[in-house]
N, C-alpha and C positions, 0 to 999 in steps of 0.2 A: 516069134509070137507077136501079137499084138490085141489091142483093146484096154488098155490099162487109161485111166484117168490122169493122159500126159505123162513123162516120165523126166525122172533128176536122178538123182544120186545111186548107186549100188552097194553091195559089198557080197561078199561069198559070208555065208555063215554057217553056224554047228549043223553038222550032217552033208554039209556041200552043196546046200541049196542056193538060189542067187535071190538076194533081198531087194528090192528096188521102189524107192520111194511115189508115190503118185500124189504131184502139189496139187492138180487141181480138187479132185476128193478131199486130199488129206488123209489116205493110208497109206498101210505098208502091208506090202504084198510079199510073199514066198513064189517062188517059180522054179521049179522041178526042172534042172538042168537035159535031164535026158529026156521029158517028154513035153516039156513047155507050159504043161498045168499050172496053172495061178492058184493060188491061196490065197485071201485079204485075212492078214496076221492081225492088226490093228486098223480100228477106224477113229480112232479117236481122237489126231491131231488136226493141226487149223488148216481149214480151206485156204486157196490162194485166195486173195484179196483183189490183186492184180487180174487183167483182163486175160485171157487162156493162153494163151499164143507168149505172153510176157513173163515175168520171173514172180520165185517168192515161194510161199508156202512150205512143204516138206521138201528138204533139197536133197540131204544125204541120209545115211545112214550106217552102223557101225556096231560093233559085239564088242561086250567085255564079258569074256565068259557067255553062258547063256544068256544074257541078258541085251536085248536092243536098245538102244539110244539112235533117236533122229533130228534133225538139225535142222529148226524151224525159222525161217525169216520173211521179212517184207509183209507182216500182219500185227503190226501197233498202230498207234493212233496215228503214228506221223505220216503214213501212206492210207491212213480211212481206217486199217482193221482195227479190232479191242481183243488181242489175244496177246501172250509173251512171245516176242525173237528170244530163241533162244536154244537149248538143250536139253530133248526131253527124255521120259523113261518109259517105255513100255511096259506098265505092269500087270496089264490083262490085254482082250480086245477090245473091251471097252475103256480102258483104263492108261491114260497118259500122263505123266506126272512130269511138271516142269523143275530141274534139276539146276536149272545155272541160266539165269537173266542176262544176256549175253546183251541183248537191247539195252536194259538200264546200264550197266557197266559202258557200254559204248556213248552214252548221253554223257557218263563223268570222265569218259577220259578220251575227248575226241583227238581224230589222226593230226598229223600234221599237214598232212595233202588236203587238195581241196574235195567239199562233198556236201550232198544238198540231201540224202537221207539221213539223220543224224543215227538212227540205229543201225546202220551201214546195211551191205547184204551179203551176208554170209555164205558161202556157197557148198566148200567141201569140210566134209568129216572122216577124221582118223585116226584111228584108236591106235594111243602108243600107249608104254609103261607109266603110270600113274595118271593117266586120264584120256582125252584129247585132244587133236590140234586141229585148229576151223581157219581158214583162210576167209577173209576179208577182200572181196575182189574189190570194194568200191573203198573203204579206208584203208587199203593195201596194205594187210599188216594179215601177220600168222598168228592167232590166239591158241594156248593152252587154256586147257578146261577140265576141271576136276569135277567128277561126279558127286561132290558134294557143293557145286557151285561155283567153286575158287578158278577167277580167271586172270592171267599174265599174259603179256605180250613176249613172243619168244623171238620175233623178227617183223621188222621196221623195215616195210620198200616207199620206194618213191612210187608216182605212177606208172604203175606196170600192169596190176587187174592181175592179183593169183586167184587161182582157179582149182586144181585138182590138186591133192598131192597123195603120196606112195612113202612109207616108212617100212624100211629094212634096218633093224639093228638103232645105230642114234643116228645112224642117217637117213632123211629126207628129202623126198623131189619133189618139190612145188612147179605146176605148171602157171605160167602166164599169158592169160587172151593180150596183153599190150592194153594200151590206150585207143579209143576211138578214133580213125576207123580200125582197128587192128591191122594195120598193116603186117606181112610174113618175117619184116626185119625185126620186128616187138614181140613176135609170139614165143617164147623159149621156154626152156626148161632148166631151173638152180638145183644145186643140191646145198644141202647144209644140216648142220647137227645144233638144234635147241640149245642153249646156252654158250656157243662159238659167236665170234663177232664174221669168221669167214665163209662166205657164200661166192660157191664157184659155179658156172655156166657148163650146163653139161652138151645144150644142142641150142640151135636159133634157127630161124627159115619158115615155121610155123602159124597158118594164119587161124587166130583166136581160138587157141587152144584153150581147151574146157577141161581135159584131165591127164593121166602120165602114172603107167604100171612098168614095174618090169616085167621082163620074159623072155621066150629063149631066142639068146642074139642079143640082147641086151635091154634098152629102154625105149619103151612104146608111149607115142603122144597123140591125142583126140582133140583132131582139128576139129570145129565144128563149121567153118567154110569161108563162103566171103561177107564178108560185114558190106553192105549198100550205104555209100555215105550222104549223110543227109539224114537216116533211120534215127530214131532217139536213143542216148545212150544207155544202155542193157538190153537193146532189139537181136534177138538170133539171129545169127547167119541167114543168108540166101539158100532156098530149100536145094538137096542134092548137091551142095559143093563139098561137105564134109569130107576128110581122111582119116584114116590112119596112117599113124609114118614112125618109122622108126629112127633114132637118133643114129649116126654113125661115126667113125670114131676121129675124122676132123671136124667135128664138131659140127654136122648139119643135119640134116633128116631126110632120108626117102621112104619113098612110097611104098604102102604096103599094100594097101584098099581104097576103093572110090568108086563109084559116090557112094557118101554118105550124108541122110537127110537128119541134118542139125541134130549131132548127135549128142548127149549131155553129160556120158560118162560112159566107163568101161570097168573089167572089171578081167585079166589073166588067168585061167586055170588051166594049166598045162600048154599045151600050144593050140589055144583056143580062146580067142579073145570075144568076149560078151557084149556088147554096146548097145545101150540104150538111148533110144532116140526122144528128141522132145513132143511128139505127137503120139507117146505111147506103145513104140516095139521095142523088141529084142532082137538084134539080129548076132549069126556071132561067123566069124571070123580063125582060117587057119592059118596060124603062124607057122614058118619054116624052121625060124631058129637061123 
């Protein structure tokens, strides 16, 4: 499908429908896996700020129970908007309620890597047992986030730009796009479990990977293509270089899909992968397993 106001983040929610964030509106949209029909669920969160083509606004999205949480960033004062980064609550369609100030938290307790947004830019959300975890691609760090606010740091990277992650069980796979220009030796995939000091390398070979589900055969990673160097950094990929690839078990990735045009996320149900692109489709994809 396509027409949607830009696209970011996913997730599958109650009944099996695919949720999919739209920064540049600022909704969330419902899409009917088997016939493609759009719903706009909520309009009530912050427009991107940011020029259309570039980052920010509603990124991801997430269920606790019936209930939507979406994950708002790059619209505070310090990039021009007057809105919270942060974590919100869908509690009507017209009705947004900010739940956890992820921007001020990040003003009192900047990263230790270098960074010129001080509200960082938050990219993915994922709902584990007792709240959230939000990757940090520009202060490189994995935040927990409790729906009453309460935010902790559960993993400290250096520069690396995590990006999507997948929680099965206390483990978790954080993707990393690398550092600019994302070169394919810097794009990988960690796994590790919240409150462990040990994080292990599951695959590498990946250029500027944006997200990372499991599925059948194992662990799937969304490249979004070639980064143009010279581009500023947080510019998408080069249109149509995007993949999918899957990790295999000496540790590198092949190919599953191509092209794909600068894709932002993905989302696994059964052997059928979902990917949402940043100009606003859905396109989806058969796995073999």
């Amino acid at each position: 499908m396509e027409g949607l106001a830009g696209g970011s983040g996913s997730t599958v929610g109650p009944g099996g429908d695919l949720y999919v964030t739209e920064p540049v509106s600022g909704d969330l949209t419902r899409v009917d896996r088997r016939t493609g029909e759009a719903t706009t669920v909520a309009d009530c969160l912050p427009e991107r700020v940011l020029p259309p083509d570039d980052t920010g606004g509603a990124m991801d999205v997430a269920f606790q129970g019936r209930t939507a949480y979406v994950l708002v960033t790059l619209v505070g004062p310090d990039v021009g908007g007057d809105d919270v980064v942060g974590l919100y609550r869908v509690d009507a369609p017209d009705t947004c309620t900010v739940v956890a100030d992820i921007g001020a938290w990040s003003l009192e307790n900047p990263p230790e890597t270098d960074f010129f947004v001080p509200t960082g830019v938050q990219y993915a959300l994922e709902a584990v047992h007792g709240g959230f975890l939000v990757t940090d691609g520009h202060h490189n760090r994995v935040l927990h986030v409790t729906s009453d606010g309460g935010i902790t740091e559960v993993l400290t990277l250096g520069n690396v730009v995590p990006t999507g992650l997948a929680a099965h069980g206390r483990s978790v796979l954080v993707a990393l796009a690398g550092p600019v220009p994302h070169e394919p030796a810097t794009g990988r995939v960690l796994a590790f479990r919240p409150g462990d000091e040990d994080v292990r390398e599951v695959a590498s070979g990946g250029r500027l990977l944006v997200d990372v589900e499991r599925g059948p055969g194992g662990v799937y990673a969304l490249s979004q293509g070639v980064f143009t160097p010279g581009n500023p950094e947080g510019s998408p990929a080069d249109p149509d270089t995007g993949q999918l690839l899957r990790a295999t078990r000496d540790g590198g990735f092949e190919l599953v899909a191509e092209p794909l045009d600068r894709p932002t996320s993905m989302e696994v149900v059964g052997r059928t992968a979902y990917v949402v692109t940043l100009d606003g489709e859905i396109w989806t994809v058969g796995l073999r397993g």
